[in-house]
N, C-alpha and C positions, 0 to 999 in steps of 0.2 A: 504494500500500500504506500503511495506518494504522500508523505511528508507534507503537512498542510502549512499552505504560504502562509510567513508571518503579513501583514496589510501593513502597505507601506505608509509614512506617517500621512502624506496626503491625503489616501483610501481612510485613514482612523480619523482625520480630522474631520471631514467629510459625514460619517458616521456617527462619532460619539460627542464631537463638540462644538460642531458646528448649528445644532439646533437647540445647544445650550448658552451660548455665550451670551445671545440676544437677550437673554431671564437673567443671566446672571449677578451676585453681589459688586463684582470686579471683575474687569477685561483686562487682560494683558497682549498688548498689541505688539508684534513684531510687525518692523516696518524699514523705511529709509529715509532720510531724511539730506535734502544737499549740502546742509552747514553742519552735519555729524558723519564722522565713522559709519562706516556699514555694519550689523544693523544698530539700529536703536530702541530699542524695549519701550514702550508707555505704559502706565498706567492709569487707566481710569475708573471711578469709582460712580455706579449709579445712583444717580437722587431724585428725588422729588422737589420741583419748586418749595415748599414745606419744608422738607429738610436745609437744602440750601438756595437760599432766594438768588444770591449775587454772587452763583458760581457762573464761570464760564460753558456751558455746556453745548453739544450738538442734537441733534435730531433731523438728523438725513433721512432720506426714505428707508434704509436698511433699517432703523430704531422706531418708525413707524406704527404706532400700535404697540409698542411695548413697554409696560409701566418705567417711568422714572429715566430720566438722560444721561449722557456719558461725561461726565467731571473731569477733567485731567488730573492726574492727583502726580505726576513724576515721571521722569525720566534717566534712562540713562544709556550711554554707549561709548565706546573706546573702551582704554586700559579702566577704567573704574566697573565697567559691566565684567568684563575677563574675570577682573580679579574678587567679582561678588558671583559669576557663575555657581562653583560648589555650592554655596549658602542657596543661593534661589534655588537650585534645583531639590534641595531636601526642604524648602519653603513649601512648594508645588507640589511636590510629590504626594501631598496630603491628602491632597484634593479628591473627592470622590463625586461619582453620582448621588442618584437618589437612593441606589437600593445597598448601599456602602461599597460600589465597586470601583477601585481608584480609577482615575480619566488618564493615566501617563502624562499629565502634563509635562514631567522632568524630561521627557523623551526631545521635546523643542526644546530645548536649553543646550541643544549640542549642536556639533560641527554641521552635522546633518539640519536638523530642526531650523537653523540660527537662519537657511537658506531662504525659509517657507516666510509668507506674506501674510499672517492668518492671524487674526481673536482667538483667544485661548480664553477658556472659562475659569474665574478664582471662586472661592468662599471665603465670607466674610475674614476669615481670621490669615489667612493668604495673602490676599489683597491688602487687606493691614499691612501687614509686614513686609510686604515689597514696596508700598506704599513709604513708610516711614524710611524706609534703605534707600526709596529712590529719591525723595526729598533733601534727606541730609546730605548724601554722597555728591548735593548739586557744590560746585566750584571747590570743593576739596581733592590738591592731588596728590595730597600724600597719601600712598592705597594702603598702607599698614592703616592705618588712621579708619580711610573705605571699609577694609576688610574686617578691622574691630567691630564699629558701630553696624556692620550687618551680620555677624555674626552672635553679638549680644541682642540683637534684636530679635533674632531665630529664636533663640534661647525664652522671649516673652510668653505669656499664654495670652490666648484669642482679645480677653477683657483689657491687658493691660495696651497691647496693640490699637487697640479699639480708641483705650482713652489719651494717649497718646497721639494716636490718628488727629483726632475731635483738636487738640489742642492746636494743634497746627491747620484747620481749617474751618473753623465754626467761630470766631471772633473776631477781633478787632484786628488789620492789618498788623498794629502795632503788636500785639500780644500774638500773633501769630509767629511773628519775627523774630520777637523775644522766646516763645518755644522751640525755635528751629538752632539760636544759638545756645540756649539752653541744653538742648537735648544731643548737641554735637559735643558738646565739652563733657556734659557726664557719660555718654556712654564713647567717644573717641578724644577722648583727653587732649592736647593742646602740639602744635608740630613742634618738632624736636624735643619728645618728652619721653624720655628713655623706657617709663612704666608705658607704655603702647607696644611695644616689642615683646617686652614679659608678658604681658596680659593675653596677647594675642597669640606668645606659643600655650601657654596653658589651656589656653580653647584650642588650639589646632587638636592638642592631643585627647 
């Protein structure tokens, strides 16, 4: 008997999450962009007017009919995506359907994947956390520094992601600014600060 083809990630996308992403908590969008490195990852987060009044959002015909709009919530690409890879992909890897059966998100996260133009579907507690990695990691380029605060971020559960999330996008411009350098200095400590290299081989291991 002939050995049953694995489906390649296109034919899975196709299939398992491509009539999910449109419902979903968080999109994570690989894409291109002309003023970035090839590719570049977005995240967006869906909301309701309700939720967030004076967010930037879209609703193209593809979002049509589907509760709640596409928020930008981060980016990233170059050496800062490279070197938060490992971390995103056991971010994702969580991710499941409805009936707990995982979606391989981590499968896009590679050499292969990194090629595809496609939405990918998060849950709430995923999204989160790519979310806050891809916010802080903006104009920092020391990547020990990168690689700490998304790997201490991994390390959050769903609620603490959640309220961290909020702080940086549910207030006052100013107070949101004030949570972004906040939250860069406690979880990726200050450049040239020797505890960032310790800290960060005791997580590697």
């Amino acid at each position: 008997m002939a050995a049953k083809k694995t489906p390649s990630l296109a034919e899975h996308h196709r299939a398992h999450l491509e009539p999910r992403w449109r419902r979903a908590a968080f999109v994570l969008r690989i894409t291109e962009w002309k003023s970035s490195p090839i590719p570049v990852l977005v995240l967006k987060e869906r909301r309701t007017w309700s939720d967030d009044a004076g967010a930037a959002a879209e609703t193209s015909g593809a979002d049509a009919g589907h509760k709640g709009k596409l928020a930008e919530r981060g980016h990233v690409a170059g050496d800062n995506l490279h070197r938060c890879l490992p971390v995103l992909r056991n971010i994702v890897a969580s991710v499941q359907d409805e009936s707990g059966v995982p979606l391989e998100i981590q499968r896009y996260l590679t050499q292969e994947g990194l090629r595809l133009r496609v939405n990918l579907p998060l849950d709430e507690e995923s999204g989160a956390k790519l979310a806050l990695i891809f916010r802080l990691q903006e104009r920092v380029t020391d990547l020990d520094r990168v690689e700490l605060m998304a790997r201490r971020i991994e390390r959050f559960t769903r609620e603490e992601a959640a309220y961290w999330l909020s702080r940086m996008t549910s207030f006052s411009p100013d107070a949101r600014r004030w949570a972004v350098a906040g939250m860069r200095l406690m979880l990726g400590g200050q450049a040239k600060d020797s505890g960032v290299e310790r800290m960060l081989e005791r997580l590697r291991a």
